[in-house]
N, CA, C and O atoms as a Maestro MAE file, in Angstrom:
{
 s_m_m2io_version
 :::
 2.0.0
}

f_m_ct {
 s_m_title
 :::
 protein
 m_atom[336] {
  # First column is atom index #
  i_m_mmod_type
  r_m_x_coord
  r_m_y_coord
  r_m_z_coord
  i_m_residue_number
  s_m_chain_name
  s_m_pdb_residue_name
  s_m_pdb_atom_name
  i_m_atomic_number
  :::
  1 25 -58.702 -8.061 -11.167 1 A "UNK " " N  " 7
  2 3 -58.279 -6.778 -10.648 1 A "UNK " " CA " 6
  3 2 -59.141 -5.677 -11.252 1 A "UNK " " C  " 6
  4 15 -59.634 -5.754 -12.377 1 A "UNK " " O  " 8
  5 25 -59.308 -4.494 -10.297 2 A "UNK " " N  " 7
  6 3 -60.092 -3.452 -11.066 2 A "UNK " " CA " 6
  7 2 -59.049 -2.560 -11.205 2 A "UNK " " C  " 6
  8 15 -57.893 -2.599 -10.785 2 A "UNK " " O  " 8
  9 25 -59.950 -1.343 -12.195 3 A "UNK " " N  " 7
  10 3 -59.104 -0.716 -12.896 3 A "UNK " " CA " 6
  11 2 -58.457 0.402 -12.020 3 A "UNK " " C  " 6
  12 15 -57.625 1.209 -12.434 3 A "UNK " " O  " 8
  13 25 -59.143 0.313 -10.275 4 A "UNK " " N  " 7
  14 3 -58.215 1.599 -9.937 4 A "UNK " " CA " 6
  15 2 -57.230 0.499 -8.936 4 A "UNK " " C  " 6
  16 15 -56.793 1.090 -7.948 4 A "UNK " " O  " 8
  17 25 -56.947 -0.500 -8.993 5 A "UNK " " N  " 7
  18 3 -56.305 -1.355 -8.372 5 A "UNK " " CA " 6
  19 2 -54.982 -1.589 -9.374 5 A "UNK " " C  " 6
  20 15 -53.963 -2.134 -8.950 5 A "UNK " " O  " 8
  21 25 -55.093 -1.195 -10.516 6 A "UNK " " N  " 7
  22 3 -53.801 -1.331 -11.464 6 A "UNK " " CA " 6
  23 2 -53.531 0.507 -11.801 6 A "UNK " " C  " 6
  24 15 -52.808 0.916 -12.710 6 A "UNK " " O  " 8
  25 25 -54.109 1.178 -11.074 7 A "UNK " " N  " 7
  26 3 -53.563 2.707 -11.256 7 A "UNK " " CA " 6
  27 2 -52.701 2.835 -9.885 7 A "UNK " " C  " 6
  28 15 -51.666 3.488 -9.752 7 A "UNK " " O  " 8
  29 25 -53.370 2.054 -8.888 8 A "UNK " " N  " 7
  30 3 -52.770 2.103 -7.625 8 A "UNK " " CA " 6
  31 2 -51.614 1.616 -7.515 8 A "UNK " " C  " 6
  32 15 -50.769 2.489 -7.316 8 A "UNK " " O  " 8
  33 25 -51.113 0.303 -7.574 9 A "UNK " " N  " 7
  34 3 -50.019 -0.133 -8.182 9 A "UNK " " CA " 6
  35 2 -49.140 0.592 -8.748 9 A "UNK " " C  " 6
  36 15 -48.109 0.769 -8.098 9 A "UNK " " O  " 8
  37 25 -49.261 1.374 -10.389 10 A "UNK " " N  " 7
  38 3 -48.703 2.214 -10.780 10 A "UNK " " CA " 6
  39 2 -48.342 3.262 -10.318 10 A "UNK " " C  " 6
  40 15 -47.368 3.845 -10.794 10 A "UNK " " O  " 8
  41 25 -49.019 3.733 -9.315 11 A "UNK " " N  " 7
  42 3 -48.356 4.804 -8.818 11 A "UNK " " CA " 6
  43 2 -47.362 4.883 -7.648 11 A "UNK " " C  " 6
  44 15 -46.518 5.737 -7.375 11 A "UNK " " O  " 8
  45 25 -47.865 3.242 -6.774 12 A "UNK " " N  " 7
  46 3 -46.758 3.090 -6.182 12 A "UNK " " CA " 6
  47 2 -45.585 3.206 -6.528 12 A "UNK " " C  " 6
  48 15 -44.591 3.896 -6.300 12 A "UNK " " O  " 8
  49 25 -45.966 2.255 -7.220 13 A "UNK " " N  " 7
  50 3 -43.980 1.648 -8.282 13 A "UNK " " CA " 6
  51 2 -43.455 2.968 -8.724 13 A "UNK " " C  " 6
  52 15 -42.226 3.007 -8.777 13 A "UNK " " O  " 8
  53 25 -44.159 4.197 -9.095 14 A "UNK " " N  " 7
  54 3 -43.423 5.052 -9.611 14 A "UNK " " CA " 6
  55 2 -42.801 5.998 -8.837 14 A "UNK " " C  " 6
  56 15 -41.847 6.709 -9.157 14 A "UNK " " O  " 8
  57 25 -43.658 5.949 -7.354 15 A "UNK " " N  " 7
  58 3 -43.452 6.441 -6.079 15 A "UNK " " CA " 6
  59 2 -42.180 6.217 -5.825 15 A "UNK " " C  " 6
  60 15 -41.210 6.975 -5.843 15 A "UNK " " O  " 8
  61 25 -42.342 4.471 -5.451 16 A "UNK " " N  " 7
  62 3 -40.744 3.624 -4.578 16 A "UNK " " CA " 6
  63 2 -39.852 4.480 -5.773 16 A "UNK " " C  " 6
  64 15 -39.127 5.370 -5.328 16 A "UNK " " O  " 8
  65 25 -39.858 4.277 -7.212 17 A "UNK " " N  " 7
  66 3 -39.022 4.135 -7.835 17 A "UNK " " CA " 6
  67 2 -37.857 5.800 -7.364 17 A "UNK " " C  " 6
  68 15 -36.693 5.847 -6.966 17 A "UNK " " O  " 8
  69 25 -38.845 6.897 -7.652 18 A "UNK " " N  " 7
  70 3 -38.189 8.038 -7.081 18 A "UNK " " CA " 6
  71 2 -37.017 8.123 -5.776 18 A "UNK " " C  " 6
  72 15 -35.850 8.472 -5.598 18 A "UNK " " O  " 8
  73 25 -38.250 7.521 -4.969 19 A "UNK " " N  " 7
  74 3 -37.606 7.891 -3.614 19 A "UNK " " CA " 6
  75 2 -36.584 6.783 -3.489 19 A "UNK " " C  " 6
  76 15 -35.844 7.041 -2.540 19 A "UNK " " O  " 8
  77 25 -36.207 5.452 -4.188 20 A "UNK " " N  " 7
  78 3 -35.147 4.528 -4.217 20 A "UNK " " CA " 6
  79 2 -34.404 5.302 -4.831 20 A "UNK " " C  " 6
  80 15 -33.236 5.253 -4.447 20 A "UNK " " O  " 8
  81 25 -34.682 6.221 -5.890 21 A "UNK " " N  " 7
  82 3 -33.261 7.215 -6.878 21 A "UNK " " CA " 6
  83 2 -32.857 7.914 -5.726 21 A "UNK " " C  " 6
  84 15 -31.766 7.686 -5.203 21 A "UNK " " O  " 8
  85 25 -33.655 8.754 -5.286 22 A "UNK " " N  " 7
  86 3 -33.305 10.010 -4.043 22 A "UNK " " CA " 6
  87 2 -32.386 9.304 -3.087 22 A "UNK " " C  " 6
  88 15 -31.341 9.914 -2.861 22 A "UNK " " O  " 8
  89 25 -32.542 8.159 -2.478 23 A "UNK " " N  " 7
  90 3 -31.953 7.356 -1.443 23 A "UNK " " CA " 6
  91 2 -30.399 7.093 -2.005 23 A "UNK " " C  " 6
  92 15 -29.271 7.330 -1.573 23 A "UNK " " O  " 8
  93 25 -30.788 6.663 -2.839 24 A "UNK " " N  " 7
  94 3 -29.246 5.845 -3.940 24 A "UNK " " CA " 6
  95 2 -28.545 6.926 -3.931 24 A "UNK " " C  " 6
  96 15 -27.335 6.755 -3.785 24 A "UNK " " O  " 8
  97 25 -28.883 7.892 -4.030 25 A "UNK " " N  " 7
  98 3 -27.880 9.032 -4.405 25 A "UNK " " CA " 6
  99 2 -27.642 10.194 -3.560 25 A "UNK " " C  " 6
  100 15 -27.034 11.204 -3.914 25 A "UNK " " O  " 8
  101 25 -28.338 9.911 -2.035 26 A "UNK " " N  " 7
  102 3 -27.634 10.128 -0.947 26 A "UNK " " CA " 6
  103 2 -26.643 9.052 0.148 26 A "UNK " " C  " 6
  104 15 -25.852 9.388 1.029 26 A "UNK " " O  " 8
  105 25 -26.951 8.004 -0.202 27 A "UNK " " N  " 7
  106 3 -26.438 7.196 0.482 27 A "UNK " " CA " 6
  107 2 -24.698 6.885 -0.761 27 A "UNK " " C  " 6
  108 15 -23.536 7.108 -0.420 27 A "UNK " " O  " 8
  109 25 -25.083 6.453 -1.852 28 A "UNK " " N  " 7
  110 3 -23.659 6.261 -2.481 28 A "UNK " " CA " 6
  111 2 -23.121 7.698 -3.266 28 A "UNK " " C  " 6
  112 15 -22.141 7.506 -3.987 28 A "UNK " " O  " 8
  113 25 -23.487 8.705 -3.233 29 A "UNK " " N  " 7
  114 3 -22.820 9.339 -3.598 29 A "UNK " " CA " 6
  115 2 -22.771 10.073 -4.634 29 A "UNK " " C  " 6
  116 15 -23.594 9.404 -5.259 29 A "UNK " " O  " 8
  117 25 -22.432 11.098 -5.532 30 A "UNK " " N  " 7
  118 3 -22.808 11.015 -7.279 30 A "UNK " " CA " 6
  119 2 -20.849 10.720 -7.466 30 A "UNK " " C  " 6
  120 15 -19.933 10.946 -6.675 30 A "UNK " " O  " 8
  121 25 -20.854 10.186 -8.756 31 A "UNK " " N  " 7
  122 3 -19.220 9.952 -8.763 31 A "UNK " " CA " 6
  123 2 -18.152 11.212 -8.765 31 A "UNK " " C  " 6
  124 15 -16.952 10.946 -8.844 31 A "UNK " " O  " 8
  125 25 -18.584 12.574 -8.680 32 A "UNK " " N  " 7
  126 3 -18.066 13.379 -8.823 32 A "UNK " " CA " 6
  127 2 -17.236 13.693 -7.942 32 A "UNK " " C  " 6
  128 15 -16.134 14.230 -8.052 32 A "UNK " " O  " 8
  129 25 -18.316 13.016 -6.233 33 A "UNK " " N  " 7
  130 3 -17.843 13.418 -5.282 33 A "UNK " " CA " 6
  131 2 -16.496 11.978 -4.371 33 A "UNK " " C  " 6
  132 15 -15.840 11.938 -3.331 33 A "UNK " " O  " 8
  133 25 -16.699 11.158 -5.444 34 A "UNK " " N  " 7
  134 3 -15.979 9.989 -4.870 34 A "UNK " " CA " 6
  135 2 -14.668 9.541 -5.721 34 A "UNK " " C  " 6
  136 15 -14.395 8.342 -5.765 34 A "UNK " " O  " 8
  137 25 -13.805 10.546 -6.437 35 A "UNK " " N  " 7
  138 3 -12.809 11.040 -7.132 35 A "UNK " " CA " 6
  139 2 -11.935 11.159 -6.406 35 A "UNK " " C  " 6
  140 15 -12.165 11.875 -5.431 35 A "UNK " " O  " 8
  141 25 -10.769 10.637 -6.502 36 A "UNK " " N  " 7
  142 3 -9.251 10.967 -5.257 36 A "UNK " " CA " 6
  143 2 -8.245 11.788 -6.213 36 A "UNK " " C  " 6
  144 15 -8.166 11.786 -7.442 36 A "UNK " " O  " 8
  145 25 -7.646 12.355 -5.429 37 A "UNK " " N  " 7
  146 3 -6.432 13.037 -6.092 37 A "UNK " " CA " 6
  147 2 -5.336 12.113 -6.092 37 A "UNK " " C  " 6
  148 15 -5.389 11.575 -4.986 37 A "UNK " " O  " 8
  149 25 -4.230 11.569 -6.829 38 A "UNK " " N  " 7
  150 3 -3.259 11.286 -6.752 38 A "UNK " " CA " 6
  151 2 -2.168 12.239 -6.862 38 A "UNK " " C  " 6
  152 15 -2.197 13.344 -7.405 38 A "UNK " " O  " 8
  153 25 -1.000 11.543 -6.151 39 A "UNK " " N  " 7
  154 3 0.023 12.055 -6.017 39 A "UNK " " CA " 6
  155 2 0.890 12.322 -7.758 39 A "UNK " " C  " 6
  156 15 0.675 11.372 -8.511 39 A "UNK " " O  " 8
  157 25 1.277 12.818 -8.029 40 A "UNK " " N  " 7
  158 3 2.324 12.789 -9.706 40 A "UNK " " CA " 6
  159 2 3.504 12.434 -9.122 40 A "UNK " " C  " 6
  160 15 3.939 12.894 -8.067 40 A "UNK " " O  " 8
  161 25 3.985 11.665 -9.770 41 A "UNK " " N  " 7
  162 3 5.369 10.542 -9.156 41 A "UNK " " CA " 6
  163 2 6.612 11.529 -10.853 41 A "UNK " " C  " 6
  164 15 6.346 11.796 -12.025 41 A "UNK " " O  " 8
  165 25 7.474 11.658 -10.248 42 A "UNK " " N  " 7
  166 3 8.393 11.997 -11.528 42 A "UNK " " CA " 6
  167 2 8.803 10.427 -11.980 42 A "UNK " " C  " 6
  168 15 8.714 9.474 -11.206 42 A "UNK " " O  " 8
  169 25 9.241 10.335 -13.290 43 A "UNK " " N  " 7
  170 3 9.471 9.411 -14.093 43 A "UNK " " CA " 6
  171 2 10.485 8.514 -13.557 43 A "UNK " " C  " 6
  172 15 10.574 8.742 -12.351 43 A "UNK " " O  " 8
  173 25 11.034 7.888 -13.803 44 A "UNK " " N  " 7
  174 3 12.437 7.146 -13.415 44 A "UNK " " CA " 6
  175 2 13.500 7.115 -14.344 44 A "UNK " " C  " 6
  176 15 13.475 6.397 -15.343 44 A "UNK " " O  " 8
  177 25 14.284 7.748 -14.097 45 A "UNK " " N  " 7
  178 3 15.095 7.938 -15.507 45 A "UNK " " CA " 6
  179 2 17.038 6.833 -15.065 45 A "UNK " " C  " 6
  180 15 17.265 6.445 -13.919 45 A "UNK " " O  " 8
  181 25 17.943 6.615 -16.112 46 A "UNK " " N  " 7
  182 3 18.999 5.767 -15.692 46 A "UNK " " CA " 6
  183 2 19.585 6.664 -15.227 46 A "UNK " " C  " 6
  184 15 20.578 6.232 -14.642 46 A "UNK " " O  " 8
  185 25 19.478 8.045 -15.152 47 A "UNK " " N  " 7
  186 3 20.894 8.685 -14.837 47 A "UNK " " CA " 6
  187 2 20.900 8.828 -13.389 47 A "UNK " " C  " 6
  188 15 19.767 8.865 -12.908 47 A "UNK " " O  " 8
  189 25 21.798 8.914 -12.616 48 A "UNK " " N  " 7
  190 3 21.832 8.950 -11.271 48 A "UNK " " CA " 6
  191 2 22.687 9.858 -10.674 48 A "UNK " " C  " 6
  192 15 23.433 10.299 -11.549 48 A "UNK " " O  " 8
  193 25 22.920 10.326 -9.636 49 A "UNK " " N  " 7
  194 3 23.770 11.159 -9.575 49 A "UNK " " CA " 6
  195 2 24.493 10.763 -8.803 49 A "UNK " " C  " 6
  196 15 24.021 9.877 -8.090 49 A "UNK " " O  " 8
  197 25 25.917 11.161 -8.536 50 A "UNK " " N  " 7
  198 3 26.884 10.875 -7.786 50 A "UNK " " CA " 6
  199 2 26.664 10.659 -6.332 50 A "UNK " " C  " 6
  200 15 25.853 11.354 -5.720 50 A "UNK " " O  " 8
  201 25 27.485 9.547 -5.648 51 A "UNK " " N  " 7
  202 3 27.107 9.648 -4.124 51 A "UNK " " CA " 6
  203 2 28.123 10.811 -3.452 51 A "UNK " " C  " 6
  204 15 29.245 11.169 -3.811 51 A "UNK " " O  " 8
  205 25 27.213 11.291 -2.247 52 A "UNK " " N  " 7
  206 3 28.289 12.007 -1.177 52 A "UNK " " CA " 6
  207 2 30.172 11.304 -1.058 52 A "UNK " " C  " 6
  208 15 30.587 10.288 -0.500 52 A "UNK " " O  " 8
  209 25 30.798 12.216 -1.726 53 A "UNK " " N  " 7
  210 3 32.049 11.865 -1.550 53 A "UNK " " CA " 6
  211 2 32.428 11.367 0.306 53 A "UNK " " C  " 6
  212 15 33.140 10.396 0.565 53 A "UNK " " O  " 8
  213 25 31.798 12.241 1.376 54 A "UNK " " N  " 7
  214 3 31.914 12.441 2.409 54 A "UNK " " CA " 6
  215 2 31.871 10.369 3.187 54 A "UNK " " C  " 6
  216 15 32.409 9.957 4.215 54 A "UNK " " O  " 8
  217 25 31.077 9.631 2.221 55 A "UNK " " N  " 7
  218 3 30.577 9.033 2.868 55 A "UNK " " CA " 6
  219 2 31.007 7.479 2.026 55 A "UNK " " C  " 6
  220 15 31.010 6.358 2.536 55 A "UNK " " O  " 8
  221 25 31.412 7.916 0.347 56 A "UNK " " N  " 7
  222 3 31.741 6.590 -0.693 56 A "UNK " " CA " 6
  223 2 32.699 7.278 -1.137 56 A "UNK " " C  " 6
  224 15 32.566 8.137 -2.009 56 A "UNK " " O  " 8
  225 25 34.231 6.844 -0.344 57 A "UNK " " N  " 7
  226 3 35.391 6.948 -1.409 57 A "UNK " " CA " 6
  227 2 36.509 6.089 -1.210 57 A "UNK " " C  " 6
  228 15 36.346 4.895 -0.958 57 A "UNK " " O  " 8
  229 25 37.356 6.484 -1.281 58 A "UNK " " N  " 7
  230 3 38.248 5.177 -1.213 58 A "UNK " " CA " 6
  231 2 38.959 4.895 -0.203 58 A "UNK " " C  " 6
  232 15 39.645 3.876 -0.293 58 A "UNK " " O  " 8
  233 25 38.997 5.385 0.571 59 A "UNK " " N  " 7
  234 3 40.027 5.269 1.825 59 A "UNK " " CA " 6
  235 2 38.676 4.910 2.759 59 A "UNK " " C  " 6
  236 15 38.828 4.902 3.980 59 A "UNK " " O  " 8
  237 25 37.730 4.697 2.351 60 A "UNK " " N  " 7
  238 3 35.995 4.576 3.923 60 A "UNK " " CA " 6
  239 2 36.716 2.700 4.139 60 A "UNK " " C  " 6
  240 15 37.718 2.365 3.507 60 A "UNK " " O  " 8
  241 25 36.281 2.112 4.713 61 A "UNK " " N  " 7
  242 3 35.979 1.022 5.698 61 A "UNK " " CA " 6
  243 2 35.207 0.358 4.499 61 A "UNK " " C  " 6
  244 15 34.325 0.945 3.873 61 A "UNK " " O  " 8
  245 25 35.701 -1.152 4.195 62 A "UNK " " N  " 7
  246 3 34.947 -1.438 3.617 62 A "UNK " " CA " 6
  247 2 33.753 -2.830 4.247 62 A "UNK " " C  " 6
  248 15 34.079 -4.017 4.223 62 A "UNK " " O  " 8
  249 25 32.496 -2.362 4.730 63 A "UNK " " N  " 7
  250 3 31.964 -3.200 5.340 63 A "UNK " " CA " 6
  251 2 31.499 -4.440 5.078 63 A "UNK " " C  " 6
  252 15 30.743 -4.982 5.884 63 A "UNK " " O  " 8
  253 25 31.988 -5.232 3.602 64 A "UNK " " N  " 7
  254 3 31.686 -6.568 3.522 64 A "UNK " " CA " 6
  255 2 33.001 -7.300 3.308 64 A "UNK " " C  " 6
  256 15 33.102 -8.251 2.532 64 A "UNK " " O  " 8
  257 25 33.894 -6.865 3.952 65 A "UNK " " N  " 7
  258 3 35.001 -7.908 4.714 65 A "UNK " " CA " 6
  259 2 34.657 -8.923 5.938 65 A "UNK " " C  " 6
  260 15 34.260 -8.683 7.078 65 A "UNK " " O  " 8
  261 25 34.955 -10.133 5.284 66 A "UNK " " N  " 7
  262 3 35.015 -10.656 6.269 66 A "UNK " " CA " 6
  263 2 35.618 -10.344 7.630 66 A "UNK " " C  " 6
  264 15 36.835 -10.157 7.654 66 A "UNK " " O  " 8
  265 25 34.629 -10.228 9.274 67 A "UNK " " N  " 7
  266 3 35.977 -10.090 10.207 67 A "UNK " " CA " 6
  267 2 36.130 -11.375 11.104 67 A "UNK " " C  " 6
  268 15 35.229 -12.015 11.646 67 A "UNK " " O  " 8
  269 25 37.464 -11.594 11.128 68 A "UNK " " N  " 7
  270 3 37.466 -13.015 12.261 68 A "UNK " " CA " 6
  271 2 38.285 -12.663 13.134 68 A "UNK " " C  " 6
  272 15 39.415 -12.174 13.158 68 A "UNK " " O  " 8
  273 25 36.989 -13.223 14.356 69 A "UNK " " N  " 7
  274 3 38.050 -12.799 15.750 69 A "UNK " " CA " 6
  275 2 38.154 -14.028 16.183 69 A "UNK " " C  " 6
  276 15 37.352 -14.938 15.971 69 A "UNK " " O  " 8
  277 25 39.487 -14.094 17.008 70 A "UNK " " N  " 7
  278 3 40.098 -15.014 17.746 70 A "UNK " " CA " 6
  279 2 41.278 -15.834 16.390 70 A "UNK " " C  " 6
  280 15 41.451 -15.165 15.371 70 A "UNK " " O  " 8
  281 25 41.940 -17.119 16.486 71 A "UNK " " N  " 7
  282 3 42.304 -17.939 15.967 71 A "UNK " " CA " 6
  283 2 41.913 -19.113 14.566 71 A "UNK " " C  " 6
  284 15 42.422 -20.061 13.969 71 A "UNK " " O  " 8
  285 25 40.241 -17.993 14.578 72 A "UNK " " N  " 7
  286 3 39.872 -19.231 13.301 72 A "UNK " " CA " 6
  287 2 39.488 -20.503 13.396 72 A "UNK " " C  " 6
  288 15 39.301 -21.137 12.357 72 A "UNK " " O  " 8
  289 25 39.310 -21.075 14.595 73 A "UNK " " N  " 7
  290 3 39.060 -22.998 14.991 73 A "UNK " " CA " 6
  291 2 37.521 -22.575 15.709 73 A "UNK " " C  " 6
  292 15 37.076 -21.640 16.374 73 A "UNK " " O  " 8
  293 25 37.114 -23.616 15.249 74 A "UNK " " N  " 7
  294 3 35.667 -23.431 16.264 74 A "UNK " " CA " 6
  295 2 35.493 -24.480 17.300 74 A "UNK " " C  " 6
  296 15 36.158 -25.513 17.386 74 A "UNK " " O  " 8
  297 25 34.464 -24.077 18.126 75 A "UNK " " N  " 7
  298 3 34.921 -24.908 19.075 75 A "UNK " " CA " 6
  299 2 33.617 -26.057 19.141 75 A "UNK " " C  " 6
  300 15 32.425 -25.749 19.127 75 A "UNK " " O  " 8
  301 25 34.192 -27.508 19.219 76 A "UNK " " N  " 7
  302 3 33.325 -28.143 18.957 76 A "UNK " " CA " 6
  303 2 32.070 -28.627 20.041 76 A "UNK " " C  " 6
  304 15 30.943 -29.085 19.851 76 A "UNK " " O  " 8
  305 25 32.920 -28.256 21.369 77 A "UNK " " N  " 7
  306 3 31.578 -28.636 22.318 77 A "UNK " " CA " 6
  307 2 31.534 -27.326 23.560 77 A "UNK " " C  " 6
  308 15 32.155 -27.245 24.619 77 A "UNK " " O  " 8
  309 25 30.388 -26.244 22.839 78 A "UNK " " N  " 7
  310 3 30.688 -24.936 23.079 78 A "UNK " " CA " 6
  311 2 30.094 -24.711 24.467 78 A "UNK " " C  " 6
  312 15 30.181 -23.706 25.172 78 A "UNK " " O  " 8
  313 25 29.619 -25.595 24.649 79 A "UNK " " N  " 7
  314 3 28.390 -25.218 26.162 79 A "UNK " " CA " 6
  315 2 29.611 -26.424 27.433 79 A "UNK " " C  " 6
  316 15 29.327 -26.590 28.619 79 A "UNK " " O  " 8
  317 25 30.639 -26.947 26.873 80 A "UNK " " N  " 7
  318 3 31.816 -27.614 28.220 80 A "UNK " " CA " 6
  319 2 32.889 -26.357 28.893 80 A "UNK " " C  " 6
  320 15 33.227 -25.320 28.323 80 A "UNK " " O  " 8
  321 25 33.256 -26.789 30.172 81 A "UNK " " N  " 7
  322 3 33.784 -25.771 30.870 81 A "UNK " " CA " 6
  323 2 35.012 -25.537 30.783 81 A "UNK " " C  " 6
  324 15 35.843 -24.793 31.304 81 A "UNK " " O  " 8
  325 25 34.939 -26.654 29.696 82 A "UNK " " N  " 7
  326 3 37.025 -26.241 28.929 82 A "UNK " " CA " 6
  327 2 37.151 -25.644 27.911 82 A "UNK " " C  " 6
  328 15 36.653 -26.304 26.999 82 A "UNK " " O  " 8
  329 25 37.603 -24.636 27.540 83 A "UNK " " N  " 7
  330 3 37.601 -23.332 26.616 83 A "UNK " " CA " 6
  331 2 39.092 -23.826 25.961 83 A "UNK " " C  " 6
  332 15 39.905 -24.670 26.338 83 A "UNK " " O  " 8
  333 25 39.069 -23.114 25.071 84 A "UNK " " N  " 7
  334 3 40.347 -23.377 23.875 84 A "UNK " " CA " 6
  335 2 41.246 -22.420 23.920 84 A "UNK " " C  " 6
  336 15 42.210 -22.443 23.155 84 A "UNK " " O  " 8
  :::
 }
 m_bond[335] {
  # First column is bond index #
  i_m_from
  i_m_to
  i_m_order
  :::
  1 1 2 1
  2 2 3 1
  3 3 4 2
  4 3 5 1
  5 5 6 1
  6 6 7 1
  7 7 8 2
  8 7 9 1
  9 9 10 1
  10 10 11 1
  11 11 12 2
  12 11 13 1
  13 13 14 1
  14 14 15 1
  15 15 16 2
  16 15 17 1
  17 17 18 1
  18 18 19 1
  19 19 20 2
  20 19 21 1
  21 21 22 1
  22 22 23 1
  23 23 24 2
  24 23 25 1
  25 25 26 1
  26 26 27 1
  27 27 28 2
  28 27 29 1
  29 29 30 1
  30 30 31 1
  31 31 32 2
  32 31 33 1
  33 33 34 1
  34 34 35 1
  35 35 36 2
  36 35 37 1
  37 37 38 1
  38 38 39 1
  39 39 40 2
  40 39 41 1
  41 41 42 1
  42 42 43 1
  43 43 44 2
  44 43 45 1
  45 45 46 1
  46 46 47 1
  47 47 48 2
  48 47 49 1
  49 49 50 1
  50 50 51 1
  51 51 52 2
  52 51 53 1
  53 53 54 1
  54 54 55 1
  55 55 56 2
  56 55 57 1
  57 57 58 1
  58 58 59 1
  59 59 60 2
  60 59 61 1
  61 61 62 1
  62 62 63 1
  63 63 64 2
  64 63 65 1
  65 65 66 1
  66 66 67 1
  67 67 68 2
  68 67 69 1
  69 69 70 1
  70 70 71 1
  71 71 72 2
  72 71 73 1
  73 73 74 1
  74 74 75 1
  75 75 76 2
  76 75 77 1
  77 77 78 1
  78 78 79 1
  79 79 80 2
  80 79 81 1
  81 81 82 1
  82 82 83 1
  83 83 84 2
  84 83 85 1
  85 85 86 1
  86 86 87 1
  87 87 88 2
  88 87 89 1
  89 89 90 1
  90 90 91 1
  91 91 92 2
  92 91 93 1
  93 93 94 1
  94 94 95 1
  95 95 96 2
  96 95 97 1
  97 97 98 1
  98 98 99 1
  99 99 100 2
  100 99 101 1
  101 101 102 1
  102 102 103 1
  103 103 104 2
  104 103 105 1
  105 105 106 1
  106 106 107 1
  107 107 108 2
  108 107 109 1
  109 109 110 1
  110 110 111 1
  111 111 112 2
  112 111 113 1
  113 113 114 1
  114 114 115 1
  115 115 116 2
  116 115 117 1
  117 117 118 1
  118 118 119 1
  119 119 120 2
  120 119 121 1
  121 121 122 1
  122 122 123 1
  123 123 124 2
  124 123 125 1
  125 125 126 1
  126 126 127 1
  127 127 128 2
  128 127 129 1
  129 129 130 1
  130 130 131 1
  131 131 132 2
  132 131 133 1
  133 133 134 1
  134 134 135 1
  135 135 136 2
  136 135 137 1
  137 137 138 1
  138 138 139 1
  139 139 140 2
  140 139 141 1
  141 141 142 1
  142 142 143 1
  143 143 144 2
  144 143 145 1
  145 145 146 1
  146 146 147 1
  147 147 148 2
  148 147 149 1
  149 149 150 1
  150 150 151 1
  151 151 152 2
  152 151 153 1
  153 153 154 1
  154 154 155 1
  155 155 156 2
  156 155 157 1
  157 157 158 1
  158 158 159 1
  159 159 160 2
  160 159 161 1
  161 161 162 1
  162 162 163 1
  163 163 164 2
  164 163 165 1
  165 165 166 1
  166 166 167 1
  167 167 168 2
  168 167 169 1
  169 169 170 1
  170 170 171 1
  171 171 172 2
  172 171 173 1
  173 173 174 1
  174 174 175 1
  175 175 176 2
  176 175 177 1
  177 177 178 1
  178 178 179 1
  179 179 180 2
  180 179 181 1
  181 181 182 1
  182 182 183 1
  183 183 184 2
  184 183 185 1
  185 185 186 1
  186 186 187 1
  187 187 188 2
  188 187 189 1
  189 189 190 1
  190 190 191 1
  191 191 192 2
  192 191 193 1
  193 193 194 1
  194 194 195 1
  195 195 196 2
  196 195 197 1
  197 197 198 1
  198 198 199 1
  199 199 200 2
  200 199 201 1
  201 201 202 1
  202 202 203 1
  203 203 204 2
  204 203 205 1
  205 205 206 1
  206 206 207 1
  207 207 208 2
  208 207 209 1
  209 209 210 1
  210 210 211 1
  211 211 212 2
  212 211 213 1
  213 213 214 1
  214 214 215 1
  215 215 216 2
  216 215 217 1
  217 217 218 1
  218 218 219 1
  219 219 220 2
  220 219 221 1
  221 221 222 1
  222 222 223 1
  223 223 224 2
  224 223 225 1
  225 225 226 1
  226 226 227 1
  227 227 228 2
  228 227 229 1
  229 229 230 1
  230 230 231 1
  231 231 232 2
  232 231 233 1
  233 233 234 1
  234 234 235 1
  235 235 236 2
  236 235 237 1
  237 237 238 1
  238 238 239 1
  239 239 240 2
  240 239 241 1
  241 241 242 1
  242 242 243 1
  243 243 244 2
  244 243 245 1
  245 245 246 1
  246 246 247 1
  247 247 248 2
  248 247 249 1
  249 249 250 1
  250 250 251 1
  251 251 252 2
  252 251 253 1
  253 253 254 1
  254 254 255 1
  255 255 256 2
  256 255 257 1
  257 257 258 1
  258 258 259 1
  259 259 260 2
  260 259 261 1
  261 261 262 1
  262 262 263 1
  263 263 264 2
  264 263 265 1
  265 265 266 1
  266 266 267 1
  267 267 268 2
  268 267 269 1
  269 269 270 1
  270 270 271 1
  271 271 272 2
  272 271 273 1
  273 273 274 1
  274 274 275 1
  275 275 276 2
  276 275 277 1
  277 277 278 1
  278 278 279 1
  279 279 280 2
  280 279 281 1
  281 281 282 1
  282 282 283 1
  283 283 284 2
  284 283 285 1
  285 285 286 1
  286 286 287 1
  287 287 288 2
  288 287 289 1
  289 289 290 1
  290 290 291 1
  291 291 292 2
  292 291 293 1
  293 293 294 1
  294 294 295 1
  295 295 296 2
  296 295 297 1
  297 297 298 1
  298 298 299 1
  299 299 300 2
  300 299 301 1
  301 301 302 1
  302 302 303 1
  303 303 304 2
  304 303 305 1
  305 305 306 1
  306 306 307 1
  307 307 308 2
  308 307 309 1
  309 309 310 1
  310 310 311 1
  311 311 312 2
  312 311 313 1
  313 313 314 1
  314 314 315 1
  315 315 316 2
  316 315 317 1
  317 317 318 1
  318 318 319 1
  319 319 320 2
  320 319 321 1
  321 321 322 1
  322 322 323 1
  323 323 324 2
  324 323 325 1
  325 325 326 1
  326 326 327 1
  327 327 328 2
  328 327 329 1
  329 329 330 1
  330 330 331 1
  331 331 332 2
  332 331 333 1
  333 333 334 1
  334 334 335 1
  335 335 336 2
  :::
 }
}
């Protein structure tokens, strides 16, 4: 190799090297700009507060009663045209 054949070289490489920085850092970004805001969540604490009287008291419906309609017997052959 001659000696302006290893300056040439060098100046490539130092060339690409720039314009690969310039590229890199339009294409991904600088990290400043790729930062999210999060939301602030309040803590979780045990205390809770009372439910709507309107809706949990003692006289409401209580919906995990069992309900059974009819007589209680099931019927064993449900798809025949004789009913119980």
């Amino acid at each position: 190799m001659k000696q302006k054949d290893v300056a040439l070289i060098i100046v490539v490489a130092f060339v690409s090297a720039v314009v690969a920085f310039f590229l890199s850092n339009i294409l991904f970004g600088s990290p400043s700009r790729s930062q999210q805001k999060a939301e602030v969540v309040d803590p979780i604490t045990a205390n809770f507060p009372s439910p709507d009287q309107r809706y949990f008291n003692n006289t409401s419906i209580d919906p995990t009663q069992t309900i059974t309609i009819g007589n209680g017997q099931t019927n064993q052959a449900p798809f025949n045209k004789q009913s119980q």
